[in-house]
C-alpha positions in Angstrom: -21.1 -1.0 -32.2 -20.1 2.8 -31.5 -16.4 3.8 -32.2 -14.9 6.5 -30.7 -11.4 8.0 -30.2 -9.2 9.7 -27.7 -6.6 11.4 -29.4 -3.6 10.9 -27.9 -0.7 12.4 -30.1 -0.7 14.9 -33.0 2.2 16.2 -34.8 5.0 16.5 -32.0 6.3 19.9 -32.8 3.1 21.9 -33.0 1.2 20.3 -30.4 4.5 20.6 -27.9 5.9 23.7 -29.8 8.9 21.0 -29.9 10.5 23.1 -32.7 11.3 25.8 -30.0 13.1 23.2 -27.9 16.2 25.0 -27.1 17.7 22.9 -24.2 17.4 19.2 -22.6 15.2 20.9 -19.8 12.8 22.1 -22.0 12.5 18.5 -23.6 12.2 17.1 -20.1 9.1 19.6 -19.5 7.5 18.4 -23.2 7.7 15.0 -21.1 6.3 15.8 -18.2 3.5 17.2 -19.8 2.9 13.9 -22.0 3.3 11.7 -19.0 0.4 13.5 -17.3 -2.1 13.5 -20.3 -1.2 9.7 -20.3 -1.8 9.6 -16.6 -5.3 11.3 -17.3 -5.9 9.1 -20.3 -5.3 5.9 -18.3 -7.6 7.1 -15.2 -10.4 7.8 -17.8 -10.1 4.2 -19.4 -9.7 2.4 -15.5 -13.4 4.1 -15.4 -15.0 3.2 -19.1 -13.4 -0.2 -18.6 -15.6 -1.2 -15.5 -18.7 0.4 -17.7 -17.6 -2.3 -20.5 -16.4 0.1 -22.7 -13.7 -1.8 -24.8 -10.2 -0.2 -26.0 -7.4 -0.6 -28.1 -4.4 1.8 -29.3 -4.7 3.2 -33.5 -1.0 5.1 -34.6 -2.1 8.4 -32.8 -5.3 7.4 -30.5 -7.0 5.2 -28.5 -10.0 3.8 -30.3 -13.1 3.0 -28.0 -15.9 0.4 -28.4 -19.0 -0.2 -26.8 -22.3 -1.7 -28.4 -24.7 1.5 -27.7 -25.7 4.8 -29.7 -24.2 8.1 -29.8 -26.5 9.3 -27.4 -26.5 7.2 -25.1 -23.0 7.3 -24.6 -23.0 11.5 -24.3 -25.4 10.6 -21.1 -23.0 7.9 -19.8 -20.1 10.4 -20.0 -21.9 12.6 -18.5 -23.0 10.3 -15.8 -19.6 9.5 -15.3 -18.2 12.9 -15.3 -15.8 12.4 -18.4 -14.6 15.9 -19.0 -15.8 17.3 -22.4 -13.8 17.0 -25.6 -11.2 14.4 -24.4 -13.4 11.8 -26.1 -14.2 12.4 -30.0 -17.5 12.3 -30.4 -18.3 13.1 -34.2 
């Protein structure tokens, strides 16, 4: 069984430069921009799902599953025109 992640969140205030937040608008744009990486996160999984790839949430990712090798999930990916380095592949 492969496992893979998506890394969903890091350390808030260097991935969103959160300790520059100055103002509530500023805060509302960090959110924004979280909302549509989710957005893009969820469209990716509607796509693995129907390819039986299997999910569930860690502290800071989403962990994948799928019973198949490395490779031969690179060529699905590929296939299924997952954009590069949203998926860890290690």
């Amino acid at each position: 069984m492969l496992r893979l992640t998506i890394q969903v969140f890091e350390d808030f205030e260097e991935e969103f430069g959160a300790e520059q937040l100055g103002n509530t608008d500023e805060l509302r744009d960090v959110g924004d921009r979280f909302s549509k990486r989710m957005k893009t996160i969820a469209g990716l999984l509607d796509i693995l799902e129907k390819n039986k790839w299997q999910w569930t949430t860690g502290t800071h990712d989403i962990i994948l599953y799928k019973n198949c090798t490395k490779e031969e999930a690179i060529t699905e990916f590929k296939k299924l025109k997952i954009p590069e380095g949203i998926i860890e592949i290690d």
